[in-house]
C-alpha positions, 0 to 999 in steps of 0.5 A: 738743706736748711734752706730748702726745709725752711722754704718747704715749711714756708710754702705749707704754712702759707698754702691756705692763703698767699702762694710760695714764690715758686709758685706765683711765678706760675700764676696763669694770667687772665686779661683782666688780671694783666690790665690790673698788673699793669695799672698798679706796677708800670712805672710811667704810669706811676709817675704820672700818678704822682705828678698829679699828686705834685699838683694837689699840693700846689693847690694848697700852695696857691691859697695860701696866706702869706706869713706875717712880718714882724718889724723892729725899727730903733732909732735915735741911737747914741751909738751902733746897736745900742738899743737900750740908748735908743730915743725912740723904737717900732715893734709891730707886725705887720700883714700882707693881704690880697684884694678879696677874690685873688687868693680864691682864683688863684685856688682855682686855677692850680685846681684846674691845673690839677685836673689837666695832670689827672686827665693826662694820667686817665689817658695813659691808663687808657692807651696802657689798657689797650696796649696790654690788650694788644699783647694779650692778644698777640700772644693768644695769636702767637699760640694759635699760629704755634698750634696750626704750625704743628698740626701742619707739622703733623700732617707733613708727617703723614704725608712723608710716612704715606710717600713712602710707603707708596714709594716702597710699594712702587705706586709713585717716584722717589721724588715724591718722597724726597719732595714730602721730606722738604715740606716736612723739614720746612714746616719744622722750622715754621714751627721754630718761627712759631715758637720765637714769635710766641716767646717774643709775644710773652716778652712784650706782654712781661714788658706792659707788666713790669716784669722781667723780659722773659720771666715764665708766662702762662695767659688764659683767655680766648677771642671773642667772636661777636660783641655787644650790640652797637650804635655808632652814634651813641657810641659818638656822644659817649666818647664825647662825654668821657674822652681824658682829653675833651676834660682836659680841654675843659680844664684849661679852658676853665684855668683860662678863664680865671686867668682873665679875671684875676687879670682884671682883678690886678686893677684893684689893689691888694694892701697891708695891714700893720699895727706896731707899738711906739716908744718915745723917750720922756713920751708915754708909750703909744700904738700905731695903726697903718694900711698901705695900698697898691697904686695900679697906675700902670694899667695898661700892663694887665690888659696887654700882660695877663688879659691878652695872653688869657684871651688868646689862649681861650681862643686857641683852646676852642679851636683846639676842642673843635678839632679834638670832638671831630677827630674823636667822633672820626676816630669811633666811626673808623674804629666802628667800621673795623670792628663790623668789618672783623666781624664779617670776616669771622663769619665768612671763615667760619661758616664757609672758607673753613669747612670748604677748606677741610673739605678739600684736604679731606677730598685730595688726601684721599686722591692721594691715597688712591693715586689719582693725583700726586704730592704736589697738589696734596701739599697745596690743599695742605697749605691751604687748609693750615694757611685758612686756619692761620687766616681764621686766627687773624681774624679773630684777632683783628675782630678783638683788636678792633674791639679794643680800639673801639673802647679806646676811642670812646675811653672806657668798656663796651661793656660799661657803655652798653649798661649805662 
C-alpha cells in the first residue's frame, strides 16, 4: 500500500514535467525520435564514440615532450656507495629533443589518425539511421498488412453470413457455405500471421533502440507518397563532398603524407642537451655543458623502411579513393532509379489499380447477391481487392526505403541536400 500510494504521489508531483515510469513506457514514438533514441543509446555506437575519444588523447601523446633525466655519476670512491669519500661527482640534467618539425608531424599524423576513427563513427550513425528507418518502416508495413488482414477478415465474414442466408433461402449449395467457412477460417490465421509479423517488427525496432525485445511499442508516422524535387547529378556531387568514407580516404592520405616527410626528416638528426654541475677533489666546483647528435649513418634504412612503406600506401590509397567515388556515384544513381521507380508505382495504385479493384469487388459482390455468379469468383475479386491493398503498402514502403537508401547514399537528408 505504501508503495503504491508513494508511486501515485510521484506520478502527481512529476506530471507538469518528467512522465512516471508507467507512463514512458507508453510514449508513442515518431521516426525522428526512434533516430534520436537510437544515436544516443546503441551501444556499438557508443563504442565507436569512445574509441574516437582514445584517439584525441593520443594526439596529445604524440606531441608530447619527452620528460628530463636527472644524471648522478660518483666517481673515485674509496669504498662502495661511500659518496661522502667520492674524489669527484656529476649532478646534471640532461634533455632528449627532436629535430624541429618531427614532434609537429607527428601531431599531425595521430590528428589524421583521429579523424579516420571519426569518420568510421559518422558511418555507423549513417547506416544506424538508415536501419532504424528500416524497421520504422517495417513495422507501419507490418500494421498496414494487419489492417487489410482484418478488413479481409471482415469481408470473409460477410461473405459466410451471405452464403448462408442464400444457402437457408435455398438459392445456392451447401458447398458454397462450407467453401465461405474455409476462407473465413484462412483469413483467421492470416490474420494471426499479421499480428506476429507486426510483434517481430517492434522487437527489431526495440533492437535498434537499446530496448528490451518486447518492451510495449507504439510508433506514429505514415509513408511518404512523393519526395523533394531531385537531380541525379547534384545528388552525385553531394555524396562526393559529404560521404564518411571519401573523408576517411582523405584522412589517410594526408597521415600518409606526413609519414613520408617525417621519413625524410629521420636523415636529420634529433639531439640532447645536458648541463650537470662538477665537483673535484682540491679543485673548485665547475659546470659542464654537453650536446650529443644522432649520427644517421645508415641512410638507407628510412628510404627503404618508412619512405617506401609512406609511398606505397599514398598509392594504394588513390586507387582506393577512384574505386570508392565510382562506387558512391553508382551507388546514388541505382538508389535514384529505385526511388523514381516506387514512385511510379504509387502512382499507378493509386490512380488505377486500386479504384479498378474496389470497383470490381463492389461489381461481383453484387452478382452475388443477385445469384448471377457464384462463391468462388466473389472470393478471387476478394483476393484481389485485400492483395492490391497489400500491394499498394509495399509500394509505399518500397518508395519510403528507396528514400532512405538514397540519404544513405549521399550521408545525409534529403531535406538538408535540398536546402543547401
Amino acid at each position: 500500500m505504501r508503495r503504491s500510494l508513494s508511486l501515485i504521489l510521484f506520478c502527481s508531483v512529476m506530471s507538469a514535467g518528467l512522465p512516471c515510469p508507467a507512463q514512458a513506457s507508453r510514449e508513442t514514438l515518431t521516426l525522428d525520435r526512434c533516430i534520436a533514441v537510437a544515436l544516443g543509446r546503441n551501444p556499438l555506437l557508443q563504442s565507436s564514440e569512445q574509441a574516437y575519444r582514445a584517439s584525441l588523447a593520443r594526439v596529445h601523446q604524440a606531441r608530447a615532450i619527452q620528460q628530463p633525466t636527472l644524471d648522478f655519476d660518483s666517481d673515485l670512491q674509496p669504498g662502495p656507495l661511500d659518496f661522502r669519500g667520492s674524489g669527484e661527482s656529476y649532478l646534471g640534467l640532461s634533455q632528449e629533443l627532436d629535430f624541429p618539425g618531427k614532434r609537429s608531424l607527428r601531431g599531425k599524423i595521430a590528428a589524421r589518425e583521429s579523424g579516420e576513427y571519426l569518420m568510421d563513427t559518422e558511418l555507423l550513425k549513417i547506416d544506424l539511421v538508415y536501419q532504424v528507418k528500416q524497421a520504422f518502416f517495417g513495422l507501419l508495413l507490418a500494421q498496414e498488412i494487419v489492417k487489410y488482414a482484418g478488413q479481409d477478415l471482415e469481408l470473409a465474414k460477410d461473405f459466410l453470413q451471405k452464403a448462408e442466408i442464400k444457402y437457408a433461402a435455398g438459392d445456392v449449395a451447401r458447398v458454397e457455405v462450407l467453401r465461405a467457412r474455409v476462407e473465413a477460417a484462412k483469413t483467421d490465421n492470416s490474420v494471426k500471421a499479421a499480428a506476429n509479423g507486426v510483434r517481430l517488427a517492434k522487437a527489431r525496432l526495440n533492437f535498434l533502440l537499446a530496448r528490451k525485445k518486447y518492451e510495449p511499442l507504439e510508433i506514429s508516422g505514415e509513408f511518404k507518397r512523393q519526395g523533394p524535387a531531385l537531380d541525379l547529378e547534384e545528388l552525385q556531387k553531394k555524396a562526393l563532398a559529404a560521404r564518411p568514407e571519401i573523408k576517411r580516404i582523405g584522412y589517410s592520405m594526408d597521415k600518409e603524407s606526413y609519414r613520408k616527410t617525417l621519413g625524410h626528416l629521420s636523415y636529420l638528426p634529433d639531439f640532447s642537451l645536458g648541463l650537470s654541475r662538477h665537483r673535484l677533489a682540491g679543485e673548485p666546483r665547475t659546470w659542464d655543458f654537453t650536446l650529443s647528435l644522432r649520427v644517421p649513418l645508415y641512410f638507407w634504412q628510412p628510404l627503404k623502411g618508412e619512405i617506401a612503406e609512406a609511398e606505397a600506401s599514398l598509392k594504394g590509397l588513390t586507387k582506393e579513393r577512384e574505386h570508392i567515388m565510382n562506387a558512391i556515384a553508382l551507388e546514388v544513381e541505382e538508389s535514384f532509379a529505385l526511388a523514381q521507380t516506387a514512385g511510379r508505382q504509387i502512382d499507378l495504385f493509386e490512380k488505377e489499380i486500386l479504384a479498378q479493384a474496389e470497383e470490381a469487388y463492389s461489381m461481383f459482390l453484387f452478382s452475388f447477391q443477385e445469384g448471377e455468379i457464384g462463391g468462388i469468383e466473389l472470393i478471387e475479386a476478394r483476393r484481389t481487392l485485400i492483395e492490391a491493398r497489400k500491394s499498394h503498402a509495399e509500394a509505399l514502403n518500397n518508395f519510403n526505403m528507396a528514400l532512405a537508401t538514397l540519404e544513405k547514399s549521399i550521408g545525409q537528408d534529403l531535406e538538408e541536400s535540398t536546402h543547401d
